[in-house]
VOGU-3710 file (C-alpha; in Angstrom, 3 decimals, decimal comma):
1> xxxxxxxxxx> 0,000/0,000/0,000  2,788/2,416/0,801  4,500/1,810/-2,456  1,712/2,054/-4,214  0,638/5,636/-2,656  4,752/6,615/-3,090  4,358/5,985/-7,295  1,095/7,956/-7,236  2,768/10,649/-5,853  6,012/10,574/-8,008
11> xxxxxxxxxx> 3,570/10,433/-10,801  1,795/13,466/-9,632  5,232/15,241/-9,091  6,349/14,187/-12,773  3,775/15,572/-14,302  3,896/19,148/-12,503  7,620/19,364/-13,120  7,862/19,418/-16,772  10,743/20,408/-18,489  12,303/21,373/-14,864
21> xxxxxxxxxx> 13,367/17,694/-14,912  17,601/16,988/-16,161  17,912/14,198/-18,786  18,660/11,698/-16,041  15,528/12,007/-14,365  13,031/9,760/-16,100  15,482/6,603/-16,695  15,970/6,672/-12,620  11,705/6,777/-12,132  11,746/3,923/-14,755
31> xxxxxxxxxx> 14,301/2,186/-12,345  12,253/3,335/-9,176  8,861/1,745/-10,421  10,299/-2,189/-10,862  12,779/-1,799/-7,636  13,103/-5,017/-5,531  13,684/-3,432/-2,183  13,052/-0,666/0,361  16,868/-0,029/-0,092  17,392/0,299/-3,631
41> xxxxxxxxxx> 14,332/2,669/-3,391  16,043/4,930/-0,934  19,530/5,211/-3,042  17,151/5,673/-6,357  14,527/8,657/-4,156  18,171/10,579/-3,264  19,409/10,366/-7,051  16,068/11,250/-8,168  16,571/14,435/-5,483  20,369/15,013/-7,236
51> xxxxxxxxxx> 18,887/15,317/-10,792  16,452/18,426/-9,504  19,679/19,851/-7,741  19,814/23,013/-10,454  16,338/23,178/-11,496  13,207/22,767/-9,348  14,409/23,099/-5,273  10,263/22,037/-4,043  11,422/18,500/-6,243  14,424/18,143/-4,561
61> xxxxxxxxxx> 12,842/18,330/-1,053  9,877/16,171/-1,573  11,810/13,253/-2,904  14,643/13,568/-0,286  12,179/13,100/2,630  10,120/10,753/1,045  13,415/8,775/0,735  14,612/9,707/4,218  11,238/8,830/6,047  11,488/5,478/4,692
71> xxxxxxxxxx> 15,451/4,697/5,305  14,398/5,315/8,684  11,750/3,246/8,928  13,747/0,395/7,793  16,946/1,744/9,481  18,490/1,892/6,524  21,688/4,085/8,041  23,801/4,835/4,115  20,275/5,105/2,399  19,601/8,386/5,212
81> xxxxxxxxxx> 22,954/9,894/5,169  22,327/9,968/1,345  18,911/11,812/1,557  20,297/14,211/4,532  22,620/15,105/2,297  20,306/16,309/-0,459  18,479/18,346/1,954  21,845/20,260/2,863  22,698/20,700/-0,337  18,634/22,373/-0,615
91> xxxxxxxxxx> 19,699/24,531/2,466  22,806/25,792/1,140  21,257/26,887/-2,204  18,766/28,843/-0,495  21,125/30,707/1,731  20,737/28,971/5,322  24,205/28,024/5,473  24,395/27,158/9,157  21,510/24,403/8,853  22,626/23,527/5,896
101> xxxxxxxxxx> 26,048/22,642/7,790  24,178/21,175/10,329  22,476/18,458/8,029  25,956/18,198/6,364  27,604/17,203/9,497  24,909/15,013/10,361  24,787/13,262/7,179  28,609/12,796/7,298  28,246/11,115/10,313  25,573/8,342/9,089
111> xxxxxxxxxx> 28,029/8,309/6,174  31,314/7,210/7,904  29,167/5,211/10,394  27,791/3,237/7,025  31,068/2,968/5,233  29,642/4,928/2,009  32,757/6,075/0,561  31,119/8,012/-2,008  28,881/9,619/0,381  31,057/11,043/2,703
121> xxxxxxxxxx> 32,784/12,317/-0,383  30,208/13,931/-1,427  28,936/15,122/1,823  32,939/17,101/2,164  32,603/18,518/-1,300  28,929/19,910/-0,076  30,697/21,629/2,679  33,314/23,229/1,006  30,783/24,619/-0,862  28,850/26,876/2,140
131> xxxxxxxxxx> 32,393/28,101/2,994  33,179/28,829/-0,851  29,575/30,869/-0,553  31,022/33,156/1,780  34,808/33,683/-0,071  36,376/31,421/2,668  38,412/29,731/0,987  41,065/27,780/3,097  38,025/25,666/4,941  36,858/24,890/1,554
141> xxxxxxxxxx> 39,954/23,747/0,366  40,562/21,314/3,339  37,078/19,775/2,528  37,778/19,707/-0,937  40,941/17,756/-0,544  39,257/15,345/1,991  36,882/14,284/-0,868  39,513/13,987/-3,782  41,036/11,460/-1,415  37,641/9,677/-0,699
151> xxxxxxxxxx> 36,836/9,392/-4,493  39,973/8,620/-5,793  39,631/5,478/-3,076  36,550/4,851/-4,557  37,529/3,761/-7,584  33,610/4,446/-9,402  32,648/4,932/-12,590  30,725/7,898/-12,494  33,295/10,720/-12,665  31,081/13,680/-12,710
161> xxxxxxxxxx> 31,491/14,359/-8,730  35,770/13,851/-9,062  34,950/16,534/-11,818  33,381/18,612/-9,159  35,532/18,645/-6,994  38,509/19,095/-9,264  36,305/22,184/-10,615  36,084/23,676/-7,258  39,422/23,222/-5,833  40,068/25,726/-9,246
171> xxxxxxxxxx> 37,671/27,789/-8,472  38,930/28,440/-4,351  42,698/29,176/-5,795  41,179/31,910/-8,048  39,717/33,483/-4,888  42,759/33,062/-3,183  44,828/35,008/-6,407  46,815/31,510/-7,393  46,514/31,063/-10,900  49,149/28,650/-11,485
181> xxxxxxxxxx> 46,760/26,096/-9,239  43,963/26,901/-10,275  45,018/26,417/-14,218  45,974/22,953/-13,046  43,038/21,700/-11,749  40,685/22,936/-13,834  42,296/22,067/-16,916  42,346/18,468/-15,248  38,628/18,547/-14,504  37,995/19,514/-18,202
191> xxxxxxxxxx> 40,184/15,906/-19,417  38,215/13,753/-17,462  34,971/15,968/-18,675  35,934/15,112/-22,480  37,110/11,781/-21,978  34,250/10,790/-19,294  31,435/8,644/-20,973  29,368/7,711/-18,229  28,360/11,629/-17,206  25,075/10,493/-19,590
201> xxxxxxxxxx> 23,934/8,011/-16,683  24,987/10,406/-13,962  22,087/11,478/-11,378  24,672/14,598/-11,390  24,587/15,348/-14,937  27,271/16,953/-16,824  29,844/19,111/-15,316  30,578/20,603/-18,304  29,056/24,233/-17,608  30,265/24,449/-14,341
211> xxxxxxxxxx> 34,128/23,436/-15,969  33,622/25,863/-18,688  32,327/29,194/-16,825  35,683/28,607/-14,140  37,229/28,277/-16,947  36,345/31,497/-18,222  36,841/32,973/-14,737  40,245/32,213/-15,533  41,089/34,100/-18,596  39,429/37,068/-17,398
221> xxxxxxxxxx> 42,443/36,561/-14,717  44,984/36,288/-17,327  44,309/39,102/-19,060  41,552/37,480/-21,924  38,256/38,841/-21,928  37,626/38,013/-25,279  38,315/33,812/-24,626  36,447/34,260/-21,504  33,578/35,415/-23,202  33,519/32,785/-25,453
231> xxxxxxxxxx> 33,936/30,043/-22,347  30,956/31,753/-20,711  28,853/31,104/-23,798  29,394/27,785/-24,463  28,692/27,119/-20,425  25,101/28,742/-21,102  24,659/26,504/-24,250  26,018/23,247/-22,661  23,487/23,992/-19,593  20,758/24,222/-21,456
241> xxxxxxxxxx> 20,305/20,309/-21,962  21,104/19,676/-18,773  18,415/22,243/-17,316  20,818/23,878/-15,136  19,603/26,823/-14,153  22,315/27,447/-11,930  25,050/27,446/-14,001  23,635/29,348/-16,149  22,658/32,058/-14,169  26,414/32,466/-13,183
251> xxxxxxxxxx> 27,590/32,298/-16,596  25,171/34,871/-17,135  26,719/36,971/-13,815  30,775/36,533/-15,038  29,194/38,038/-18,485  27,567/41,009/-16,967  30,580/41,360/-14,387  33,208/41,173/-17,290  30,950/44,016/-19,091  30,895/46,079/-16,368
261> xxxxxxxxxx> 34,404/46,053/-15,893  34,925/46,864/-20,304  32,581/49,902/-18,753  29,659/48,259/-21,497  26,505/48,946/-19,019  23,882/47,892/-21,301  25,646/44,203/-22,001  26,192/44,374/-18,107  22,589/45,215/-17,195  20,653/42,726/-19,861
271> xxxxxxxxxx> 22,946/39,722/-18,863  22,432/41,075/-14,657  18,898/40,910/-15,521  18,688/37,380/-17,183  20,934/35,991/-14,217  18,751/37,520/-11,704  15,707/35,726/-12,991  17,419/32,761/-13,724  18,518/33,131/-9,699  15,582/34,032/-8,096
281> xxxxxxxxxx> 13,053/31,093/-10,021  15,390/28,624/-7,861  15,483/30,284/-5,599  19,476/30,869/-5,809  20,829/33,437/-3,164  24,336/33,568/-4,028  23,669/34,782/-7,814  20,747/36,950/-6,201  22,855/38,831/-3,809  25,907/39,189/-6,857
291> xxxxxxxxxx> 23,006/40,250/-9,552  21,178/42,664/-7,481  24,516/44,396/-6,399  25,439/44,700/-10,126  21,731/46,090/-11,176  21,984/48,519/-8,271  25,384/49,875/-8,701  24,546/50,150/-12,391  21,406/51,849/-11,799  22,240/54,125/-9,554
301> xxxxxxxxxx> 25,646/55,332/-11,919  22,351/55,909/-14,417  21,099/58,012/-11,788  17,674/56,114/-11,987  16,347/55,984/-8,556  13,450/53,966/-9,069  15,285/50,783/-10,347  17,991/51,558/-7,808  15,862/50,913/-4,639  14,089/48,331/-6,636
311> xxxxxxxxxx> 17,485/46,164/-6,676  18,934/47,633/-3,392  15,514/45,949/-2,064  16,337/42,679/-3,412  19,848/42,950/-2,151  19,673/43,196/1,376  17,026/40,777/1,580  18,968/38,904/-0,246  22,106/39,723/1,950  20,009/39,110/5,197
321> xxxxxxxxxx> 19,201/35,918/4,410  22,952/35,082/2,763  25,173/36,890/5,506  22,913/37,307/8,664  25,913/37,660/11,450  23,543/35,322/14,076  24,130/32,500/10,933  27,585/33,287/10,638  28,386/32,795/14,049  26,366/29,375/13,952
331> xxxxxxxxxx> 28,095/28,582/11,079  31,945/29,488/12,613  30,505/27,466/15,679  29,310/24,059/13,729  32,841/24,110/11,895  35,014/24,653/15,080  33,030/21,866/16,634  33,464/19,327/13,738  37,661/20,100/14,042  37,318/19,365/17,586
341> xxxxxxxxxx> 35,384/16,020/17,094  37,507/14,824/14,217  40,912/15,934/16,430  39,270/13,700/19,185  38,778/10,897/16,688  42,106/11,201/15,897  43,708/11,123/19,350  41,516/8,383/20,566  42,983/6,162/17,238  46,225/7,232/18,526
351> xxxxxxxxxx> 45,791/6,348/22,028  44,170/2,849/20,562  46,936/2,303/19,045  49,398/2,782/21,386  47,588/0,243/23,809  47,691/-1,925/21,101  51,304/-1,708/21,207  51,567/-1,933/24,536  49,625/-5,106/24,763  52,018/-6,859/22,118
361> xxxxxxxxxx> 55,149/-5,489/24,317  53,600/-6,839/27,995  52,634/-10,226/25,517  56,212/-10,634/24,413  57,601/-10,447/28,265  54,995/-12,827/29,034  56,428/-15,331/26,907  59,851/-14,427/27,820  59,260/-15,063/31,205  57,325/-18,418/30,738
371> xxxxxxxxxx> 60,457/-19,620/28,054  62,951/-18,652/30,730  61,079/-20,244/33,674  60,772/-23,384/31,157  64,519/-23,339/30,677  65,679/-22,899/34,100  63,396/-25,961/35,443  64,491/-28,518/32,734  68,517/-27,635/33,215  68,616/-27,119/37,005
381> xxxxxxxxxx> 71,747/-29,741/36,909  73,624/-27,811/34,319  75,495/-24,707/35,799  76,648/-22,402/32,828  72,683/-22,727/31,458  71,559/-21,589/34,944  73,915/-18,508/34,901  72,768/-17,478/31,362  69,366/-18,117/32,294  69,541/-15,662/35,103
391> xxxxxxxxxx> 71,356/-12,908/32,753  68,362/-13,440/30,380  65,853/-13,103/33,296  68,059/-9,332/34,556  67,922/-8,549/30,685  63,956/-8,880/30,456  63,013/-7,178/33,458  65,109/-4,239/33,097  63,104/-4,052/29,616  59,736/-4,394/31,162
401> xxxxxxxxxx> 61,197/-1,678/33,582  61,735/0,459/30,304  58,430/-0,459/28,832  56,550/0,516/31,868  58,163/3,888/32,157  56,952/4,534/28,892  53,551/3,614/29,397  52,932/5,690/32,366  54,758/8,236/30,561  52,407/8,294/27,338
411> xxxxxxxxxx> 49,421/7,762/29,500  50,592/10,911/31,515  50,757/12,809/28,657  47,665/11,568/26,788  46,061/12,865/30,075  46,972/16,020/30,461  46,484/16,644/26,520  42,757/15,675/27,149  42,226/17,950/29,769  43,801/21,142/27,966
421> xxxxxxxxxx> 41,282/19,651/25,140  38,603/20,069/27,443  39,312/23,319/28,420  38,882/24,388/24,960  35,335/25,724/24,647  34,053/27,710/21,549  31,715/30,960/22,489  30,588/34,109/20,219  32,610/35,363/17,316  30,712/38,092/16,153
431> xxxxxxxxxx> 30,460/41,408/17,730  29,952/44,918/16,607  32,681/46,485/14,693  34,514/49,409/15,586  37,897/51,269/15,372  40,245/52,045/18,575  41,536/55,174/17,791  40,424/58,792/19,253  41,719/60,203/15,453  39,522/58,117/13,233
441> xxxxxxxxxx> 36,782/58,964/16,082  36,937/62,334/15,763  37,039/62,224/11,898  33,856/60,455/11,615  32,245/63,004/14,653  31,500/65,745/12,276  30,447/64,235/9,294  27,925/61,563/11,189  26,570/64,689/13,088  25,923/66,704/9,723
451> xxxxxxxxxx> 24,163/63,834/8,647  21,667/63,914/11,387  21,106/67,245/10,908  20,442/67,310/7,351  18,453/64,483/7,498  16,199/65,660/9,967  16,112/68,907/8,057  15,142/66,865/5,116  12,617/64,845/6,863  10,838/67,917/8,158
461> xxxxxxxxxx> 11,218/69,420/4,426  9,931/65,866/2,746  6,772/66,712/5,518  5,716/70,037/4,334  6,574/69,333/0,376  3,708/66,505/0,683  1,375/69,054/2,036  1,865/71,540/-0,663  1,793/68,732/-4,170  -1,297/67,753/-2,206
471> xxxxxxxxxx> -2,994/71,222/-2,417  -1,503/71,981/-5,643  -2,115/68,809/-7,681  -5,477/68,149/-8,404  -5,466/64,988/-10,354  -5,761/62,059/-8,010  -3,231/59,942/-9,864  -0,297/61,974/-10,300  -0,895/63,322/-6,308  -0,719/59,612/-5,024
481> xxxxxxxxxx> 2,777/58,577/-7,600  4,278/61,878/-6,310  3,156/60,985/-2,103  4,358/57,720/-2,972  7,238/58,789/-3,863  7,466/61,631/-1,005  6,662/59,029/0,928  9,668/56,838/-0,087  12,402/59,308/0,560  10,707/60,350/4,150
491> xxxxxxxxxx> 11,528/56,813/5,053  14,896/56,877/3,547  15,623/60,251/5,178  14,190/58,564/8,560  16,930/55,587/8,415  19,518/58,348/7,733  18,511/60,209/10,936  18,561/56,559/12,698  21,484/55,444/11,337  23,526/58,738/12,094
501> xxxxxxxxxx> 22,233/58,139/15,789  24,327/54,819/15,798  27,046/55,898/14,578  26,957/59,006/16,871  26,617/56,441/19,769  29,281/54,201/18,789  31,936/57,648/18,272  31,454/59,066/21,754  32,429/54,916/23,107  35,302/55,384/21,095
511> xxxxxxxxxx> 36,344/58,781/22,631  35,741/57,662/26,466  38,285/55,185/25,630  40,723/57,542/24,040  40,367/60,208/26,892  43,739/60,683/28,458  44,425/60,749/31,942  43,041/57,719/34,675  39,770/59,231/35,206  38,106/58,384/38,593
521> xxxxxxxxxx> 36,837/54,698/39,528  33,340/53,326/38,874  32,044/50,614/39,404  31,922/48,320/36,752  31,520/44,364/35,926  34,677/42,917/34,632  33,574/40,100/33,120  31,787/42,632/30,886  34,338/44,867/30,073  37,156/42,537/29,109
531> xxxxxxxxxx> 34,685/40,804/26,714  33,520/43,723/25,450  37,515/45,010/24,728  38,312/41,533/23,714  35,741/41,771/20,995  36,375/45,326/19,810  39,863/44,246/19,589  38,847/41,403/17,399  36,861/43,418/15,139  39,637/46,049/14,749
541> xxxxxxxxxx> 42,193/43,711/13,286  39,712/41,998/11,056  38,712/45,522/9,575  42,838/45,175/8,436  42,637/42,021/7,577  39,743/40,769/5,361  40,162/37,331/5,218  41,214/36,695/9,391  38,704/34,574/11,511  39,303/33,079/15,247
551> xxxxxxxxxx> 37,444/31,132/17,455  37,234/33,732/21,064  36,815/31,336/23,979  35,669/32,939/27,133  35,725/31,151/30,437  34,978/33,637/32,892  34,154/32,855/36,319  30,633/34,557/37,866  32,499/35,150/41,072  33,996/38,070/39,673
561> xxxxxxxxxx> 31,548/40,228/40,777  31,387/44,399/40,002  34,550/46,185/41,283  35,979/50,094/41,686  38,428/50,406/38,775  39,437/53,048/36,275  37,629/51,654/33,139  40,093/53,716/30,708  43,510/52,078/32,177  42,707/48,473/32,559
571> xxxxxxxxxx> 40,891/48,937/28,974  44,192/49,779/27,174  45,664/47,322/28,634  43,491/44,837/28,168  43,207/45,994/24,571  47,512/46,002/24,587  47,645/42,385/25,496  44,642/41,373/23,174  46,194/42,478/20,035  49,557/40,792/20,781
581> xxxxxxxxxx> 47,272/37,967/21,542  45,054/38,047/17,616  48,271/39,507/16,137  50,185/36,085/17,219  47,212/33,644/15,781  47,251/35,721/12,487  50,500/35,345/11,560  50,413/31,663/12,303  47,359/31,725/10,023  49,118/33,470/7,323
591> xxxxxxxxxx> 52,324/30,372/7,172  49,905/27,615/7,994  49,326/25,537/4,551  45,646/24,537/4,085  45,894/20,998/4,489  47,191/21,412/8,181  43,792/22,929/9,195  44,676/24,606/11,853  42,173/27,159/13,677  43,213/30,300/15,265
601> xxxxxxxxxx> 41,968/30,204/19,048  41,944/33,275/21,851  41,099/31,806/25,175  39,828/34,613/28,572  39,679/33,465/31,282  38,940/35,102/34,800  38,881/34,064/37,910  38,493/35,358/41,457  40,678/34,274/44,553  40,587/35,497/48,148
611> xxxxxxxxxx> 42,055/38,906/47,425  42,730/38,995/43,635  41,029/38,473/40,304  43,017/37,035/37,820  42,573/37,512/34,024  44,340/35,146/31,725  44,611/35,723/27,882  45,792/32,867/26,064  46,337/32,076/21,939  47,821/29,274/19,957
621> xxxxxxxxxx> 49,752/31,608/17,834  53,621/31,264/16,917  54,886/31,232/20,042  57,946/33,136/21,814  61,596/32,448/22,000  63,181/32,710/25,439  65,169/35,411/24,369  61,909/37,631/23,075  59,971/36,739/26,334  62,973/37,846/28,085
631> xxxxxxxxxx> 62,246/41,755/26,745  58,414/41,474/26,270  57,695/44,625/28,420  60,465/46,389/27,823  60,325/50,010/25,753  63,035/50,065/22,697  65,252/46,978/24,565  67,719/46,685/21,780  68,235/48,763/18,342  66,425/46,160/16,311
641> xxxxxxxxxx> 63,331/46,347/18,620  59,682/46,355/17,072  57,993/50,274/17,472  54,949/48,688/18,774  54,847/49,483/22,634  51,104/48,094/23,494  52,392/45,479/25,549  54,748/47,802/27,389  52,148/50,416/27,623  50,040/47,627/29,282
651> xxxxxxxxxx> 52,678/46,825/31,611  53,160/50,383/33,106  49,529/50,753/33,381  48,828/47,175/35,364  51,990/47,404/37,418  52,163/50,926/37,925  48,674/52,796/37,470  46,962/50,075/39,353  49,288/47,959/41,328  48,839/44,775/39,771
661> xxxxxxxxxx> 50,905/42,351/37,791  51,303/40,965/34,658  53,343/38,103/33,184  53,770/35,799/30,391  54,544/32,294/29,411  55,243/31,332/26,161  56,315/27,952/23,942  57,022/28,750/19,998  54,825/27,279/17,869  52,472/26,362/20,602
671> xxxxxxxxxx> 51,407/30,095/21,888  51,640/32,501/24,513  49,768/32,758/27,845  49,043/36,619/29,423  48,643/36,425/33,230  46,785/39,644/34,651  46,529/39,669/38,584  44,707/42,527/39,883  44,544/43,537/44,107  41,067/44,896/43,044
681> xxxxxxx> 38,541/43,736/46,076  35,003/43,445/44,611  31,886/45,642/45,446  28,360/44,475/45,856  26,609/45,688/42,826  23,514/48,225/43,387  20,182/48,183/42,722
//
């Protein structure tokens, strides 16, 4: 009966699809309507999902939970990693990128736990993908890698998702300016496209307009518009039979991108237009949020307001949904948390192995002992076999001595590595953005506050302008386009006005932290503060550095309760320390190769004792030598000092300004620990 109701319904969903369906779709329902088992109908319901991938989303979703509800109601494990994987892959195409990772990480899971090499493979590639969507390109290319690996141990026939991958490990080394790699992989992705005969019978289709429009990408690089063009066409052809809307709608984008830059705004704006449409029938919010930016910045060079709001509209909807900072920071969060779990995995197979190990040693004594035992009993006459019997027996104990020193040893360590593990907990990452400097504060002062004013001056003038069109317009119809319009810029002016008053509010935070001089004491929460500094700290070498991302982890302890300090002085230093903290992790970030996948980490930690409160900054940057720890706080030690005197500056102001101490530990290539001990006693906070 439930078969019968699932063919009815895959009927019904045939026949509303239409020509949305890819050439592979209607040999896999042939296959799904004389399957044997529950199984094979599971693997064929999440290839049937794959061949809507480009071209009808509401297809995609309806087969992969049909297919999922019944792998799990036959606990069918590879058969629901499969189908959670086309729901990600939904997700990520419609701009949710954190759930999207969510479902990915799941489905890798029920992938490794089923053995489905070509699962898991794909499940990596996915991935890479939703960090490719957001021009991070080092996580994608340590996902990308991962699934080469998986498919070339694969050995399968269908090469159209090795192609894929090989396409977008090209495509990541363009972002990251490295054309030589990029030319390599993609021209190897377009010989296995050529030479590849089984793409036909793929429930992926034909990579071929994906391979071509990167490859265009690439010329435009190298200096050949004219050969990019031409790449960009035949990807729009070549997706045509395939139905991929996708592709072509970023073929369509690198066209009207490429225009724009040959400073050809009507090419730019017709092939904007047709990528925009092609983007938004998916719905596709990558090539929505690129399109609408290029319509809008065109528009509004024409100096054609109408159309410019129009598109501005659609791009920070767009945007929201695409780059929402709350999504962002569940996104950082899910892919911290899968590094952690797969650097568990990784020790645990470590530590298994060396009790393995182990084991075999303590076996081998065993057997020693029992041989030697053995030997001594049968040739208690003879006297020269008892004497080199007994230097035997001194021989293997001193060795089991050895051995068991270097088990407790290991074990020791393996310990105490799991704990600092432990210790390692990932919080928030984004905060609001600012800059730490009184200039740049000053600077934006009197422009933000003539702002306000003339957009309150506006607002007041939009007010009284509708008044008077209303009593000197008579006909009905032009009166309501021009209020409409009256209408449209009082709002805009309104936003103004309540933008100006944010900015406004975020200068004068800016200049109570540049005021010189100590200021008197308030009473404030620490725990606050230094997470507050921490954050602006963060957000101030990111503005330098486009491409920089840590994980902050904050352990601070509720004990430390509100105390009387001098917010300016302990805020530059904290904000001294902080940067030498981020400034450590990014240049480790900036040598580390892709395939080490390493994470920049900034750990806070406070704590409260009987008499102090202790603040400890740590990172897992490059490290100190002995002889650079040696002069950490020292102004201009040696001739061939570094000018940069925050962590001096931080050391007069805790030791001196308010009789505390600081001190640090460091081990290169490991990181740096910041103690901060402060004689601060706490105050009951008040109502």
């Amino acid at each position: 009966m439930i078969r019968r109701f699932l063919v009815l319904g895959l009927l019904g969903l045939l026949a509303s699809s239409g020509r949305a369906q890819s050439p592979q779709t209607r040999p896999l329902y042939r296959a799904l309507q004389h399957a044997s088992s529950d199984t094979a109908r599971v693997l064929l319901l999440a290839d049937l999902a794959a061949t809507y991938r480009y071209s009808r989303f509401d297809s995609v979703q309806w087969y992969a939970r049909q297919g999922l509800a019944l792998a799990r109601r036959i606990g069918y494990t590879k058969g629901e990693g499969r189908c959670l994987s086309r729901i990600a892959l939904l997700l990520g195409e419609r701009g949710n990128l954190p759930q999207a990772l969510r479902v990915d990480l799941q489905a890798l899971r029920l992938n490794e736990a089923s053995h489905d090499l070509e699962g898991t493979a794909r499940t990596l590639n996915q991935t890479g993908l939703l960090y490719f969507a957001l021009d991070d390109y080092r996580p994608s290319l340590h996902y990308y890698f991962r699934a080469r690996r998986l498919y070339q141990q694969a050995h399968t026939q269908d090469t159209s998702q090795l192609i894929s991958v090989l396409t977008n490990l090209g495509a990541s080394y363009e972002g990251l300016h490295r054309y030589d790699s990029a030319a390599f992989f993609l021209r190897r992705a377009w010989q296995l496209t050529t030479r590849a005969r089984s793409l036909s019978r793929s429930c992926w289709g034909n990579p071929a307009p994906y391979v071509l429009r990167e490859l265009g990408r690439l010329h435009v690089a190298q200096g050949q518009p004219e050969t990019a063009l031409r790449f960009y066409r035949r990807s729009v052809r070549s997706a045509s039979p395939e139905n991929d809307r996708r592709s072509a709608s970023r073929s369509y984008q690198y066209m009207a991108e490429l225009y724009q830059a040959r400073q050809q705004p009507d090419s730019s704006i017709y092939y904007a237009r047709k990528a925009l449409a092609l983007g938004q029938s998916l719905p596709f919010m990558v090539g929505i949020v690129r399109n609408s930016k290029l319509l809008t910045q065109a528009f509004r060079q024409r100096q054609q307001p109408d159309s410019t709001l129009k598109y501005m509209g659609l791009l920070l909807m767009a945007q929201d949904s695409l780059h929402n900072p709350r999504r962002i920071k569940q996104l950082d969060a899910l892919g911290f948390a899968e590094q952690q779990r797969l650097r568990q995995l990784e020790e645990e197979r470590r530590a298994f192995a060396g009790q393995v190990r182990t084991a075999a040693l303590l076996a081998g004594v065993g057997v020693l002992l029992l041989v030697s035992m053995l030997l001594s009993r049968s040739n208690r006459r003879q006297q020269r076999t008892n004497r080199h019997l007994q230097s035997l027996n001194q021989q293997v104990t001193h060795q089991a001595r050895e051995l068991t020193a270097q088990r407790d040893h290991l074990a020791r360590t393996l310990q105490e590595l799991k704990i600092a593990q432990s210790q390692l907990v990932l919080r928030e990452k984004m905060a609001s953005l600012g800059e730490l400097m009184a200039g740049v504060a000053h600077e934006i002062q009197t422009p933000v506050s003539s702002v306000r004013k003339f957009a309150a001056i506006s607002a007041e003038l939009c007010t009284e302008l509708r008044q008077e069109v209303g009593r000197l317009i008579e006909r009905p119809y032009e009166r309501e386009l021009l209020d409409e319009m009256l209408q449209n810029l009082l709002q805009n002016q309104t936003r103004m006005l309540q933008f100006a008053q944010r900015a406004d509010s975020i200068v004068r935070g800016m200049l109570e932290y540049s005021q010189e001089g100590s200021g008197p004491r308030q009473l404030t929460r620490l725990n606050d503060l230094t997470e507050e500094y921490l954050r602006l700290t963060y957000h101030d070498v990111r503005a330098k550095n486009r491409y920089f991302t840590a994980a902050l982890l904050l352990r601070l302890d509720p004990a430390v309760d509100s105390v009387q300090i001098v917010r300016q002085d302990i805020g530059r230093a904290l904000a001294g320390v902080f940067s030498a903290a981020l400034l450590a992790v990014l240049q480790r970030q900036a040598d580390a190769e892709p395939e080490e996948g390493y994470i920049p980490q900034v750990e806070l930690h406070t704590r409260r004792l009987a008499d102090d409160v202790e603040i400890r900054v740590s990172d897992n940057g490059v490290g100190l030598s002995a002889e650079a720890l040696a002069t950490l706080f020292q102004r201009f030690p040696t001739p061939d000092a570094p000018t940069d005197l925050s962590l001096p500056l931080s050391y007069d102001l805790i030791t001196k300004g308010l009789g505390g101490q600081l001190t640090a530990t460091s081990q290169p290539g490991r990181g740096t620990e910041y103690l901060i001990t402060l004689r601060l006693p706490a105050q009951p906070a008040t109502a």
